[in-house]
Structures are given as structure tokens and as C-alpha cells.
C-alpha positions in Angstrom: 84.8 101.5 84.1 88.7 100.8 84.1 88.3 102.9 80.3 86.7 105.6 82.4 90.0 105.8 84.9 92.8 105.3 82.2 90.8 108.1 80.2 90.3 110.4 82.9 93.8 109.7 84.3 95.4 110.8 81.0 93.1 114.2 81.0 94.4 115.9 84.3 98.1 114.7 83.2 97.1 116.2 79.8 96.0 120.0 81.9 98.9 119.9 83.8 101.1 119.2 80.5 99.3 122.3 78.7 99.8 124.6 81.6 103.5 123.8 81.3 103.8 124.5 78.2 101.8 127.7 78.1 103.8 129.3 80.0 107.7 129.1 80.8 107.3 130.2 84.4 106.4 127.2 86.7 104.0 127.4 89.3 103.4 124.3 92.0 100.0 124.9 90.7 100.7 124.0 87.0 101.8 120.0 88.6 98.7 119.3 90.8 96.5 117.9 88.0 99.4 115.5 87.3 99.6 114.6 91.0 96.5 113.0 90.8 96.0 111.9 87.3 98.7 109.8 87.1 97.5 107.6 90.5 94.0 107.7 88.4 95.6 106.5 84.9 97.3 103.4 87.0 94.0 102.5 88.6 92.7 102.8 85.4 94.8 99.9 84.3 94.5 98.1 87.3 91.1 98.0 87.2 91.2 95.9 83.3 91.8 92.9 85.8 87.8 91.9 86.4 89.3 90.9 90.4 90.5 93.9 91.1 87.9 96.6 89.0 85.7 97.7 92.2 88.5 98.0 94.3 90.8 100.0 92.4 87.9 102.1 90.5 87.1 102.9 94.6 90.7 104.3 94.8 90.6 106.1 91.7 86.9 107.8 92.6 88.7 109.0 96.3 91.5 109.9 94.5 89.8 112.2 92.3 87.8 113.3 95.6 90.9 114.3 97.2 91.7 116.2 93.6 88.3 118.5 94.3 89.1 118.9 97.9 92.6 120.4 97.3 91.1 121.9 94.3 88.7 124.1 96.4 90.9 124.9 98.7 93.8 126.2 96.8 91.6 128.5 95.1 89.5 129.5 98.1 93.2 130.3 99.8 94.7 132.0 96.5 91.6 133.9 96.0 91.1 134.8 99.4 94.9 136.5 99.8 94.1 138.9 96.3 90.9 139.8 98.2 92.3 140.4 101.8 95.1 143.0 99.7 92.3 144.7 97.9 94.0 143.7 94.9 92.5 141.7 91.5 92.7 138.5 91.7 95.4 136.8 89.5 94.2 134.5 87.9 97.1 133.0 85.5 98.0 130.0 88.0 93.9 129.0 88.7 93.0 127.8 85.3 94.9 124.3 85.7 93.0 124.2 89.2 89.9 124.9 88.0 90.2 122.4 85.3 91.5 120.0 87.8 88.6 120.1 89.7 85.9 120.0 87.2 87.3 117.3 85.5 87.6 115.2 89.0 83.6 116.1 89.6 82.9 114.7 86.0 84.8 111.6 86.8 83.3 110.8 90.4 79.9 111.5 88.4 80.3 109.4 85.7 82.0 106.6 87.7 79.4 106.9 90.7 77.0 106.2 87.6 79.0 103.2 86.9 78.9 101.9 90.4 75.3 101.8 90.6 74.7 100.0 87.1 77.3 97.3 88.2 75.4 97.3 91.7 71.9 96.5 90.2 73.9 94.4 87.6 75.5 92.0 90.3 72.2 92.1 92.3 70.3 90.9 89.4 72.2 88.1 89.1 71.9 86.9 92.5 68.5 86.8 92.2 68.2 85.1 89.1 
């Protein structure tokens, strides 16, 4: 699972570094993936010590659920000013959201997935 962090970590700092370089303008928008994949990346690496996996893994998994939170509700707030103006919605700055917040949804997935093996795992050995 600490794989799983490092890996997912270096993906939203790898979005955010694409939307910088695809465009020279810069947005706040185009940093948020960073803001949370670098936290993930170090819990990642954190979690390679066996003492401290569940607990940091838990800090990356609510970190990543504070990534879809702010996620949503940047693009529910961006989207929501185009449509009060009547206007099409511009979509140049959402991409990096969006991408930010699937990704997060894959990772609590995949690592909710891991919790639950190591739970039955560490339950199986206390019965044996």
C-alpha cells in the first residue's frame, strides 16, 4: 500500500506539472493537484516503515478525500458563475480539477481495497 501512495502521490504532482506546462498563463487551479499530491507522495514513503503503514496510508486516503471535496466544489462554484452569466462555460482551468479528482476517487478506491485485505489479513492471524 505505501507503493500505492508514493505512486499516486507522483500522479496529481505529475497533472499539475502538465497543466503548467500547457499553458504559460497560471491559474491557482493549475497547483491544486500538487497541493495534495505531494502530502500523498510523503505518506507514501512513510508508510514503507511496517509501524507506521495504517496510520500514514489513513492520512494519505483523507488527504486525497479532502482532494475530491475541494475538487467538487471548485468546479460546482466555477461552473455555476458561467451558468448564472448565461455564458459557456470555460473550461480551460477544469481539466487539472477534474483529473485531480478522479484520480483521488481511484486512490481512496484502490487503497479502501487495501484496507480491507490487510483487515481480514491481521484477523486471520489472530485466530490462527
Amino acid at each position: 500500500m505505501a507503493r500505492l501512495g508514493i505512486f499516486f502521490g507522483l500522479i496529481l504532482v505529475g497533472i499539475s506539472l502538465a497543466a503548467m506546462l500547457q499553458t504559460p498563463q497560471k491559474a491557482p487551479s493549475q497547483f491544486y493537484s500538487m497541493m495534495f499530491g505531494i502530502p500523498t507522495f510523503f505518506c507514501g514513503i512513510v508508510a514503507l516503515n511496517p509501524h507506521r503503514r495504517k496510520q500514514a496510508m489513513t492520512v494519505a486516503t483523507l488527504l486525497c478525500l479532502a482532494a475530491i471535496l475541494s475538487g467538487l466544489t471548485w468546479i460546482m462554484i466555477h461552473f455555476s458563475k458561467d451558468f448564472a452569466r448565461s455564458a459557456m462555460p470555460s473550461v480551460s482551468p477544469a481539466p487539472p480539477v477534474i483529473a485531480m479528482t478522479l484520480t483521488s476517487t481511484l486512490f481512496i478506491v484502490c487503497s479502501l481495497i487495501g484496507f480491507s485485505k490487510a483487515k481480514k489479513k491481521r484477523l486471520s492471524k489472530q485466530t490462527s
